[in-house]
Steps between C-alpha positions, in 0.01 A plus 500: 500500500778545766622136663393558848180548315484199365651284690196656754230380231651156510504464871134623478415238241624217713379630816111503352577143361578396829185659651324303231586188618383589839193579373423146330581314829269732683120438558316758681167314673196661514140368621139577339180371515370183308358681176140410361371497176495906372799596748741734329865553528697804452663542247886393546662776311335785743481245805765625770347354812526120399770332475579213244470136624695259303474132605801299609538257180677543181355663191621489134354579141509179290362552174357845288142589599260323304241783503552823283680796639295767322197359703404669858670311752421188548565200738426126492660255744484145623613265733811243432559209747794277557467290340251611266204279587258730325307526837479773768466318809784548701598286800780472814820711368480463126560836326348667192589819251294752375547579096406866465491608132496924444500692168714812673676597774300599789377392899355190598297428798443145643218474802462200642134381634462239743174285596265446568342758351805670359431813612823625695871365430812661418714712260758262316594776314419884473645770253758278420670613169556258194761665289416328178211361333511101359406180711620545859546195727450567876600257773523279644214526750439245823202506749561643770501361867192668583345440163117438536388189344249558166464679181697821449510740289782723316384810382703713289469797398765722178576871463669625201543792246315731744163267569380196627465140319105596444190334417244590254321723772815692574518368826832356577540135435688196625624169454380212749723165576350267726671212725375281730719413823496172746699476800696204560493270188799579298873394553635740762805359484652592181405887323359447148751529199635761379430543158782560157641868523329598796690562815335642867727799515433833525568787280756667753724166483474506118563861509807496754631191289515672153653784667788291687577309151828547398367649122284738678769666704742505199212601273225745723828789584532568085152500436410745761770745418369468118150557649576816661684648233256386229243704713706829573572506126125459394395780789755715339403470142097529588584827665747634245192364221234676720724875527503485103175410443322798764812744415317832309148409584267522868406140608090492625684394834804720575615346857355394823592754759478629819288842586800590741791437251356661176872480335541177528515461111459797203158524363477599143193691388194543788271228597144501433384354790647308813351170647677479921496123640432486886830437551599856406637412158403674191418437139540752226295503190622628190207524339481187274290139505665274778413190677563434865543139643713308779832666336424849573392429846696284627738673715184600721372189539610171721534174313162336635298777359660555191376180352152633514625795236447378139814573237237748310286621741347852368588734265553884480422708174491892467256632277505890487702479821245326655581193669321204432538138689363160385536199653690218289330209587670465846415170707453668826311892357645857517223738639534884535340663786401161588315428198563185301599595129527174359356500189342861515793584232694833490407704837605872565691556761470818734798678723472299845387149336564230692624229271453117720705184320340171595457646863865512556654851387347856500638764301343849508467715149678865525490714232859691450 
């Protein structure tokens, strides 16, 4: 790698830390209506038209998860006053946490219901990402000056590993915290306590703090630059690896082409067959078993659709020269000619099949 190169990957490096730390400080607001009891939210890896709402208060994991991690995800949470009176009732300008415990990474949702029926409210916090599972500590929280006196309710809601925290119906389920509010009673005066190892700053302070500390800048330059190269060198020996390991033999998919630019790359041996994405790209079979997922599509497909492809989604055998497709399982279908194949096993496939992933990406069967 030439130095102008490089020194180009480093500049890159630190400009996309920098937009990083833009990104904490920022909170996008968005307003929905107060959900009920069977509402349903989208899910947050395909959701591109709402943006994450992360509360104003500090956040921090204190402690492993004390559920398993090879269980579906799962949430349990609970209220923690200051000080810890064991009690819910809140009063005047006295402040309270919320300890969240999660088994994985994933998206937690906070709606807020006030009375007195608790039936509309607001969004504390939507789609906002937890990058870590243990036992998260969110706060801390204050009424606010238009506050409504009376019970209210937290209700949270955890997405994770590709599917909702879920009950024994299937039906997503969710974690209630209940507190009860009274205007007027408590100290006013003088904010609540902070607790031990807990400080009301944000994660853009801590962020712009560790990167202005004297280690950092001495440290963060090296460690990038060993990044980068540590990266070229493993790109270069995967594709050197991958040259020996298809030189002298026809790979089941030779290259992904265009119809206009048929030398774009040599093609030993003929193709059986030919599937053509909507985009125009092309897929040449060679005649052998193969299975097709997010990887092989990916370059036709935006980010917010691509999570709905599963990493084995169907599979291609030749039997006689015939094609044959069979879906692998595949959380959101393949159907062909609009047909739903899951579990129907090996299907034939016919010149001018329309092969459908999860309702995202066609490609179209040609025979060479």
């Amino acid at each position: 790698m030439s130095r102008p190169g490089l020194a180009s990957m480093v500049a890159l490096a630190v400009l996309l830390a920098s937009l990083g730390a833009m990104a904490v400080t920022h909170a996008a607001t968005y307003a929905m209506g107060a959900p009920t009891e069977n509402f349903t939210i989208p899910d947050p890896a395909g959701d591109t038209q709402h943006n994450e709402i992360k509360p104003p208060v500090f956040f921090e994991v204190r402690g492993p998860s004390a559920q398993p991690s090879s269980a579906p995800p799962s949430l349990t949470a609970d209220l923690w006053r200051i000080p810890a009176t064991g009690n819910s009732n809140i009063s005047g300008d006295e402040q309270w946490y919320l300890n969240v415990d999660i088994n994985a990474p994933g998206w937690l949702y906070i709606y807020e219901y006030y009375p007195p029926a608790n039936e509309t409210g607001r969004w504390i916090a939507y789609k906002w990402q937890l990058n870590e599972p243990g036992q998260w500590r969110l706060g801390p929280f204050r009424p606010g000056e238009d506050e409504p006196e009376g019970q209210h309710i937290y209700r949270l809601r955890f997405y994770s590993n590709g599917q909702w925290e879920a009950g024994s119906d299937g039906a997503q389920k969710s974690s209630l915290v209940y507190w009860n509010y009274e205007k007027g009673t408590g100290d006013n005066t003088q904010p609540a306590p902070i607790p031990v190892n807990v400080q009301p700053v944000s994660a853009g302070d801590q962020l712009l703090k560790f990167l202005t500390n004297p280690v950092t800048l001495l440290v963060a330059p090296s460690i990038i630059v060993i990044i980068v190269l540590m990266g070229w060198f493993a790109r270069r020996s995967f594709r050197e690896r991958r040259y020996r390991q298809n030189a002298g033999r026809q790979p089941l998919v030779e290259l992904f082409e265009q119809p206009s630019a048929p030398s774009l790359s040599p093609v030993r041996g003929a193709a059986v067959a030919i599937l053509e994405l909507s985009n125009g790209l092309r897929i040449r079979l060679g005649g052998e078993s193969e299975i097709f997922g997010r990887a092989q599509v990916a370059r036709s497909l935006g980010l917010d659709k691509l999570g709905a492809i599963s990493r084995q989604h169907f599979k291609i055998t030749f039997e006689d020269g015939k094609p044959f497709i069979e879906d692998m399982g595949s959380a959101n279908g393949t159907t062909v000619n609009g047909r739903d194949i899951r579990g129907a096993g090996p299907v034939g496939l016919q010149d001018g099949d329309v092969i459908e992933m999860a309702g995202k990406v066609s490609l179209k069967l040609r025979s060479n």
